[in-house]
C-alpha positions as CSV (number, residue, x, y, z in Angstrom):
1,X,-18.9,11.4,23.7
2,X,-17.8,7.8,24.7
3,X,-20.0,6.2,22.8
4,X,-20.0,8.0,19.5
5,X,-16.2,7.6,19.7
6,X,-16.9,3.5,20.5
7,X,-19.5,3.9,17.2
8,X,-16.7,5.4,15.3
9,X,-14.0,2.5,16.1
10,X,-16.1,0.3,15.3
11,X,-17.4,1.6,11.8
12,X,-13.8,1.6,11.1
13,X,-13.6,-2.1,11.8
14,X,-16.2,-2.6,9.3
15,X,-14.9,-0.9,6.8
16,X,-11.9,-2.3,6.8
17,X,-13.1,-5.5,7.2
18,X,-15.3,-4.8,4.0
19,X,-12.1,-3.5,2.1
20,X,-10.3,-6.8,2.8
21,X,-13.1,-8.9,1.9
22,X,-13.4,-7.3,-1.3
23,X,-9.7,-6.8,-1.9
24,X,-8.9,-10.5,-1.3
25,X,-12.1,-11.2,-4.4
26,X,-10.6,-8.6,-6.4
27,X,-6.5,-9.4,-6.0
28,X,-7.6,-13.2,-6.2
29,X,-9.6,-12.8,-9.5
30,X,-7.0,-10.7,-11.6
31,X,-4.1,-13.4,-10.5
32,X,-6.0,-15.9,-11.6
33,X,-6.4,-14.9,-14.8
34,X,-3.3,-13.0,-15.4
35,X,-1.7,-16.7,-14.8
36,X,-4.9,-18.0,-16.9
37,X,-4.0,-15.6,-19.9
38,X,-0.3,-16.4,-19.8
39,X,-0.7,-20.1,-19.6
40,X,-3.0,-20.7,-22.8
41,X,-1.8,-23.0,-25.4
42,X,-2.7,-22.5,-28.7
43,X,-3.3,-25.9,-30.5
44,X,-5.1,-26.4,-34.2
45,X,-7.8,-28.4,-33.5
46,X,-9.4,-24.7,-31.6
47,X,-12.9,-23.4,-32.9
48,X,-12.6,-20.2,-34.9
49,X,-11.6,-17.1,-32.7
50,X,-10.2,-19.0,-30.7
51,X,-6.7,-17.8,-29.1
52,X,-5.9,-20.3,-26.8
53,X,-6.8,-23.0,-24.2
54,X,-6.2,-24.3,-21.1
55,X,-6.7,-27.6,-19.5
56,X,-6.6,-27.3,-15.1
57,X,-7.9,-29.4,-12.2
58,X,-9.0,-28.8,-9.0
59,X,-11.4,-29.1,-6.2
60,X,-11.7,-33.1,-7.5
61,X,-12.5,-32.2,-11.6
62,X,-11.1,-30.7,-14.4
63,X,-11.8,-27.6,-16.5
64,X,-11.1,-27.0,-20.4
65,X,-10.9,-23.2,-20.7
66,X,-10.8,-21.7,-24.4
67,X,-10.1,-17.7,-24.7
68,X,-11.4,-15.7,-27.9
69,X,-8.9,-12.9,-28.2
70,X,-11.9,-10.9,-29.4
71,X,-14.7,-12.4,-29.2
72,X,-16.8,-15.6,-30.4
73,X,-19.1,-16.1,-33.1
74,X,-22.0,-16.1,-31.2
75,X,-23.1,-14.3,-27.5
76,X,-23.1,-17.2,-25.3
77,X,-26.2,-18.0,-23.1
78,X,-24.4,-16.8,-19.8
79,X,-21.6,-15.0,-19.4
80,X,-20.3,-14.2,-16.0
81,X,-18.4,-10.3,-15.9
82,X,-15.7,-9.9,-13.3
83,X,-16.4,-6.5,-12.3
84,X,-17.7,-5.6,-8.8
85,X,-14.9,-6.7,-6.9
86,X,-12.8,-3.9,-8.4
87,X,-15.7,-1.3,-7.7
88,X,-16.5,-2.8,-4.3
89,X,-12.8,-2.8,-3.0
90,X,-12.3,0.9,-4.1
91,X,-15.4,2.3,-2.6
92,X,-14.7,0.2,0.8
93,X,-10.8,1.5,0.4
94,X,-12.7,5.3,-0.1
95,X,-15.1,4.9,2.9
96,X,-12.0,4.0,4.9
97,X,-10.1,7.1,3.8
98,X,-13.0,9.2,5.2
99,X,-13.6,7.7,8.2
100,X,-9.6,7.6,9.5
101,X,-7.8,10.3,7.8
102,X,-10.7,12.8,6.7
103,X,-12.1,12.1,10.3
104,X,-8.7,12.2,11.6
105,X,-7.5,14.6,9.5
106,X,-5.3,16.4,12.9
107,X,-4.3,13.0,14.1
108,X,-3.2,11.2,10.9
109,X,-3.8,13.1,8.0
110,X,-1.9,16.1,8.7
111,X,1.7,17.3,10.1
112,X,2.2,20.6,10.5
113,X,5.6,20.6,10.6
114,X,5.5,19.2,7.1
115,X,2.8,21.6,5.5
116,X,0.8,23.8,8.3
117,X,-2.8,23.5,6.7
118,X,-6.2,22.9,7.7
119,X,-7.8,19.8,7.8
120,X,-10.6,21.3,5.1
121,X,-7.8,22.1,2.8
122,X,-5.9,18.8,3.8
123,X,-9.0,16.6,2.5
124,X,-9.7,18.5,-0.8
125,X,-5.6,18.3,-1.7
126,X,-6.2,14.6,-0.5
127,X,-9.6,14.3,-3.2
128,X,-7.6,16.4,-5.9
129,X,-5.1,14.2,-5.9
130,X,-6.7,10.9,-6.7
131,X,-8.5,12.4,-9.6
132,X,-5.4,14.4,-11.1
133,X,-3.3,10.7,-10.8
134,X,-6.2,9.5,-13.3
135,X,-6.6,12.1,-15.7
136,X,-2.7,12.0,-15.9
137,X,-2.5,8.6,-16.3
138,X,-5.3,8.4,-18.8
139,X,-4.1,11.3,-21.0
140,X,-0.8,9.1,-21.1
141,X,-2.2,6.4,-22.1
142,X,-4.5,7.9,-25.1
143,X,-1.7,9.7,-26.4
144,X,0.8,8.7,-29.1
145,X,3.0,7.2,-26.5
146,X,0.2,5.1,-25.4
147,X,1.4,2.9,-28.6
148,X,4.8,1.8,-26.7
149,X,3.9,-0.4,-23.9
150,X,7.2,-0.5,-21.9
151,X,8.1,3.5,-22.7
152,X,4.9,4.3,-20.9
153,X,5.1,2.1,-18.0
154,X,8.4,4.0,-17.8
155,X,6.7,7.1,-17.8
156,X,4.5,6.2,-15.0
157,X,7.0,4.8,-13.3
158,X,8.6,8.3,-12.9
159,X,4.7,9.8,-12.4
160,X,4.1,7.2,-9.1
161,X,7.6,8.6,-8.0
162,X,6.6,12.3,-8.1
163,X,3.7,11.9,-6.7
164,X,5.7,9.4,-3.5
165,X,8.0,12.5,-3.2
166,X,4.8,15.0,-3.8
167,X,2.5,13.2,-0.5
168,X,5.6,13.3,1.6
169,X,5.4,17.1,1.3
170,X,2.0,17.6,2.1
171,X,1.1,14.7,4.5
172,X,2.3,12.7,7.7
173,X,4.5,10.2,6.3
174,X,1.7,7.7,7.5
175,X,-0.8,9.1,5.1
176,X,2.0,9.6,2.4
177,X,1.9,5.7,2.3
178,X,-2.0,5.3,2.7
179,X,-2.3,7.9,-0.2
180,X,-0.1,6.6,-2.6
181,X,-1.6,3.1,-2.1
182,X,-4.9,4.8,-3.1
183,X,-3.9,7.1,-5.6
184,X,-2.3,3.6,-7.4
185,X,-5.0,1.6,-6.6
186,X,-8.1,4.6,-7.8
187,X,-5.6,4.0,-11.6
188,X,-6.8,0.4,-11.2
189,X,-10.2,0.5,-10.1
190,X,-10.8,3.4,-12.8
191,X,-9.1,1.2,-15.5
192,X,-11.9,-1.0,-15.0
193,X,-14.9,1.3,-14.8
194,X,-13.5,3.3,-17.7
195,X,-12.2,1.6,-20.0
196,X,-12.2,-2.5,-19.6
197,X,-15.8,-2.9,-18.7
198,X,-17.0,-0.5,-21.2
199,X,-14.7,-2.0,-24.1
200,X,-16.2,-5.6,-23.6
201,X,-20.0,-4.3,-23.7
202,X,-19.4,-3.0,-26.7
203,X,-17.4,-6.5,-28.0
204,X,-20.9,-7.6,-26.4
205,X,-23.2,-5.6,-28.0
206,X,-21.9,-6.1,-31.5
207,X,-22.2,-9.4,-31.2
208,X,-25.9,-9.2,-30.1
209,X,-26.3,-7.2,-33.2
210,X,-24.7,-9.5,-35.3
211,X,-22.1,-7.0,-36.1
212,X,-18.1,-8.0,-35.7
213,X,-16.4,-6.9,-33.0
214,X,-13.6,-4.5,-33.3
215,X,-10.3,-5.8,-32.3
216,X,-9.5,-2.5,-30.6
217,X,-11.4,-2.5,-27.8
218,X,-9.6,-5.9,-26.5
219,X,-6.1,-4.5,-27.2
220,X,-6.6,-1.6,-25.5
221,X,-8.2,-3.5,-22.5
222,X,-4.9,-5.7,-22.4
223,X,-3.1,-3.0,-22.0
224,X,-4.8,-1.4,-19.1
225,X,-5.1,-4.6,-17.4
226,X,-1.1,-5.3,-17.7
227,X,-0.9,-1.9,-15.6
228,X,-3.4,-2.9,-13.1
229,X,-0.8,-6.1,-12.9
230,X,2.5,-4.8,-12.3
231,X,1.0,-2.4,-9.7
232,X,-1.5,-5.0,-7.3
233,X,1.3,-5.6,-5.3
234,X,3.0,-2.1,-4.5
235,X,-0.5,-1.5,-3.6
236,X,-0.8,-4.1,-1.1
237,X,2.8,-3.0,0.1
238,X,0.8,0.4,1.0
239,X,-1.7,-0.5,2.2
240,X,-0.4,-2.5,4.8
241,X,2.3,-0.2,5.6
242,X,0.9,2.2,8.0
243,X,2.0,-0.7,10.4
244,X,6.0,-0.7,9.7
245,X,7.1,3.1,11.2
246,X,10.0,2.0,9.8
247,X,9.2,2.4,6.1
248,X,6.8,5.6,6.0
249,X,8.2,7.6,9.2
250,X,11.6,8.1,7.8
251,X,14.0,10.5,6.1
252,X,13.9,9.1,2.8
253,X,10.4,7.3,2.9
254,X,9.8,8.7,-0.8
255,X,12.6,6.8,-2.0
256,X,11.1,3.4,-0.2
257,X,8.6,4.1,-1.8
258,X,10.2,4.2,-5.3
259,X,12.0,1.1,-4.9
260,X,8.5,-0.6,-3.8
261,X,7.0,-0.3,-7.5
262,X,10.6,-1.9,-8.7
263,X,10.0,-4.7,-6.4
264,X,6.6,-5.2,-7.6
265,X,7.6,-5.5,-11.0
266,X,10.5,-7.8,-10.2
267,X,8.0,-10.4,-8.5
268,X,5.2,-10.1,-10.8
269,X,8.0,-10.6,-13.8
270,X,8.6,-13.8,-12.1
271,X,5.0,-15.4,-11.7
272,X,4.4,-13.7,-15.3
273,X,7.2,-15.5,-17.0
274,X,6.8,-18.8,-14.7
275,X,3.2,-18.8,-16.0
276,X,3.7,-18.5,-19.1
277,X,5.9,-21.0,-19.1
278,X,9.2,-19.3,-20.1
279,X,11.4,-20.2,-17.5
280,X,12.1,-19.3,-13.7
281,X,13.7,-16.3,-14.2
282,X,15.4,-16.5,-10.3
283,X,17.4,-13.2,-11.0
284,X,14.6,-11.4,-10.1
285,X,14.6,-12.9,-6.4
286,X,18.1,-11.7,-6.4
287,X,17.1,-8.3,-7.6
288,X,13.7,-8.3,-5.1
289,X,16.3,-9.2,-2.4
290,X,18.9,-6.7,-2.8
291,X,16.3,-3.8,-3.5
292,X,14.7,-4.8,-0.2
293,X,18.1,-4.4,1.6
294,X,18.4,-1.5,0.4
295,X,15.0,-0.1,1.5
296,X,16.2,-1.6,5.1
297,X,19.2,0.6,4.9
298,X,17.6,3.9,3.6
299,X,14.8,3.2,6.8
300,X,17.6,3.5,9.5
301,X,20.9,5.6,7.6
302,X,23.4,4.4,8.5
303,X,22.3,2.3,11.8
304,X,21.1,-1.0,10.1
305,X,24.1,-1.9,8.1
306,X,26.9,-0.8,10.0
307,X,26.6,-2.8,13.2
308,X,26.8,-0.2,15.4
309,X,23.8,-1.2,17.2
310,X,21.7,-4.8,16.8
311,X,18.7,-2.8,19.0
312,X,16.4,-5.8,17.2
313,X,18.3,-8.6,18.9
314,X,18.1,-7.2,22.4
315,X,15.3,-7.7,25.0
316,X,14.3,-4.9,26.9
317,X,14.6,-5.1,31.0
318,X,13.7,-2.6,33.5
319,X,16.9,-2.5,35.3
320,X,18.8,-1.8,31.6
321,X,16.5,0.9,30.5
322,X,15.5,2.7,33.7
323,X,19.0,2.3,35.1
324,X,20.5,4.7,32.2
325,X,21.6,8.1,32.4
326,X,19.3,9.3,30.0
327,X,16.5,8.0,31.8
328,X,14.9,11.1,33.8
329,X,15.0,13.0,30.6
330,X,13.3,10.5,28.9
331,X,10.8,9.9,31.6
332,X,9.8,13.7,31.6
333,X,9.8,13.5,28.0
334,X,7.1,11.3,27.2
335,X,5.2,12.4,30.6
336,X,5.0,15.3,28.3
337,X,4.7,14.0,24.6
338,X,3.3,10.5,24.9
339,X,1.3,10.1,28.2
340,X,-2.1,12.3,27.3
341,X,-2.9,9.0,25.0
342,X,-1.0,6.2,26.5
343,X,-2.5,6.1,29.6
344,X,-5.3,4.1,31.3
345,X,-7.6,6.9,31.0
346,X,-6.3,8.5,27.7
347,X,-6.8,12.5,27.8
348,X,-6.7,13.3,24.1
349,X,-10.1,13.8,22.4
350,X,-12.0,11.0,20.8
351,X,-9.1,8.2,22.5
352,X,-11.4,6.0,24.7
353,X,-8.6,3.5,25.0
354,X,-4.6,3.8,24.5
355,X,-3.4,3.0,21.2
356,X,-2.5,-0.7,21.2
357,X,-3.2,-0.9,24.7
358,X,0.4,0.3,24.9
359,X,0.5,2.5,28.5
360,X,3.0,4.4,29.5
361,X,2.3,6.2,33.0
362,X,5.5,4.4,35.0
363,X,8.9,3.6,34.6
364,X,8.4,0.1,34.4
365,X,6.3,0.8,31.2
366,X,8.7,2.7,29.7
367,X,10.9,0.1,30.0
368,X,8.9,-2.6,29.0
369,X,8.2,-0.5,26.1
370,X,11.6,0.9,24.8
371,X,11.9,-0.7,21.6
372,X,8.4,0.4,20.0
373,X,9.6,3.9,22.0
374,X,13.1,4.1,19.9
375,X,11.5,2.6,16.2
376,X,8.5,4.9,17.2
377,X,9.4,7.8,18.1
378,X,13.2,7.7,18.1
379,X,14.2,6.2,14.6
380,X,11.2,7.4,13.2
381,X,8.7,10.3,13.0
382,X,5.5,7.4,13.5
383,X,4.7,8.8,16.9
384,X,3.5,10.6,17.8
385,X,0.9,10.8,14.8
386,X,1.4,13.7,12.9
387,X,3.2,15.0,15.5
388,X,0.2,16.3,17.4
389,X,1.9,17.0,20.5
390,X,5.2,18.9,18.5
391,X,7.8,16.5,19.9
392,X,11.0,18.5,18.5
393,X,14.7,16.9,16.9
394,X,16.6,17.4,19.3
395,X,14.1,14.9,21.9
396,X,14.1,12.3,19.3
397,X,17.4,12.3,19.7
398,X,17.2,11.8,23.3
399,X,15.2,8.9,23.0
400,X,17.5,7.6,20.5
401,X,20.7,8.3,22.7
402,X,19.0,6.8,25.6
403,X,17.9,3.1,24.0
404,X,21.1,2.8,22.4
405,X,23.4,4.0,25.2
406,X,21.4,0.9,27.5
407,X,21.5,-1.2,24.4
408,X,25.4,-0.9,24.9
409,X,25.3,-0.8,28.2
410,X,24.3,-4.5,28.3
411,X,26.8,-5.3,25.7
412,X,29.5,-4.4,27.6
């Protein structure tokens, strides 16, 4: 049993690694020419087809790029497609789903005081989701409204926000986030796979055949690939948020989530425009900044913003923490909540090791140890995962009452 569960950690590790890899190929290649495509010039003395061009250096030379909006005259002798890093970081993303929240569906995918389900009817939810978000999304775009750029991001704007509020109802907010993130993300990848790649081997084909290319298939592509811009970076935000409690474990995580996809678009708006040489438009730092105070006050209502405690400022200390009245509460609480997996021996199923290497068998850990406690398990609902070991409200609040009453303690 140890060593399958040593096997599985590390197949984990791979994967990740692999999704990070390819990721990092895939998020590098579409800014690059997202700023390529917004940079060209259009000057007379182009060849015919030509849309644009664009004159860079780097690595010690220069390169003269030219763009055909459809397609040129003749099939070159090489052409290079951009393709596998899309299909690469999705099925890496995929494998990753499986092997932590389908094989951890009781531990991470799954809170039964959200939705009491198994983890059988967990995972299929989990599989029907990603492929509902692309039909959706796919019927939307094919459909009349599919014409209006901007009134269909709008649409799918309020699509990604039902389905933020939809995972929070099924899911541990932890896998809300995840899922979202790949339920964005399998849009992107599938935008690729469906409809880009296919569109340019036909521009390709005709050209082989000596036929001309229909315009259509290049619109159309644009399109889907001005999507897949505005939403890399709410992706990323998911992705990487299973390690901020903060923002998933939370009350109104749904609605961080919302404001995510804004700040995406605010950001993006700015490399878009600066790109394409338009102007800095800094109102949208102003905007990004004021959205992501907001998400820091909807994380903590109403703790962060009205000063009554700067918890973040203070260090913990033994005598401050284990010295409070709240203490032997506390002390039997997580003896009873936390202590079957941070320990030096873990006793929950499949933990070799405690989480983090974060132990909590003494007082002098717990104090060491309240902060990630009170975000954790206090402020939010990140610990314990999915709530495996039922802690209730009214001990949340405990913790809560007792890092805050120290906290003041000090102060005073």
């Amino acid at each position: 049993m140890y060593e399958y569960a040593i096997a599985w950690e590390w197949l984990a590790f791979a994967a990740r690694w692999f999704h990070v890899v390819t990721a990092i190929a895939w998020i590098g290649s579409s800014f690059y020419f997202i700023a390529l495509d917004l940079g060209l010039v259009k000057r007379p003395h182009l060849p015919p087809g030509a849309y644009g061009e664009e004159w860079q250096v780097h690595g010690g030379g220069f390169y003269h790029i030219q763009k055909y909006l459809v397609a040129p005259a003749q099939m070159p002798e090489h052409l290079t497609w951009f393709k596998y890093e899309s299909y690469f970081t999705w099925i890496s993303g995929f494998l990753m789903l499986c092997i932590v929240y389908y094989g951890g569906a009781d531990l991470f995918l799954i809170d039964r005081h959200v939705l009491d389900i198994t983890p059988t009817v967990a995972i299929l939810i989990s599989l029907a989701s990603l492929a509902f978000g692309w039909l959706v999304y796919d019927l939307l775009c094919k459909s009349p409204l599919g014409r209006n750029t901007w009134g269909l991001m709008a649409v799918l704007y309020v699509v990604l926000v039902f389905m933020a509020w939809g995972y929070t109802q099924l899911f541990t907010g932890r896998a809300a986030f995840l899922h979202l993130g790949a339920f964005t993300a399998t849009i992107m990848s599938a935008n690729v796979f469906m409809i880009i790649i296919p569109n340019q081997k036909i521009v390709v084909a005709d050209l082989i055949a000596g036929r001309t290319p229909d315009p259509k298939y290049g619109q159309v592509a644009k399109q889907r690939s001005l999507h897949n811009n505005y939403l890399t970076l709410p992706v990323i935000f998911f992705m990487l948020s299973n390690h901020y409690p903060l923002a998933f474990g939370t009350a109104f995580n749904w609605v961080i989530a919302a404001l995510v996809f804004l700040m995406g678009v605010t950001i993006r708006h700015w490399f878009n425009t600066t790109h394409a040489r338009k102007g800095r438009p800094t109102w949208t730092w102003i905007v990004t900044l004021v959205l992501f105070i907001l998400i820091m006050w909807l994380s903590t209502v109403p703790k962060l913003l009205t000063g009554e405690t700067d918890a973040a400022a203070v260090a913990p200390a033994f005598q401050q923490f284990a010295g409070d009245p709240h203490f032997p509460a506390v002390k039997q609480l997580i003896s009873k909540r936390c202590s079957m997996c941070h320990a030096a021996e873990p006793a929950y199923e499949g933990i070799v090791r405690p989480p983090k290497g974060v132990i909590l068998e003494n007082d002098a850990d717990i104090a060491a140890h309240a902060r990630e406690i009170y975000i954790q398990a206090g402020r939010s609902h990140a610990m314990p995962p999915g709530n495996i070991t039922d802690i209730t409200p009214d001990e949340r609040k405990l913790l809560v009452a007792w890092f805050e009453s120290a906290v003041e303690g000090q102060k005073q």
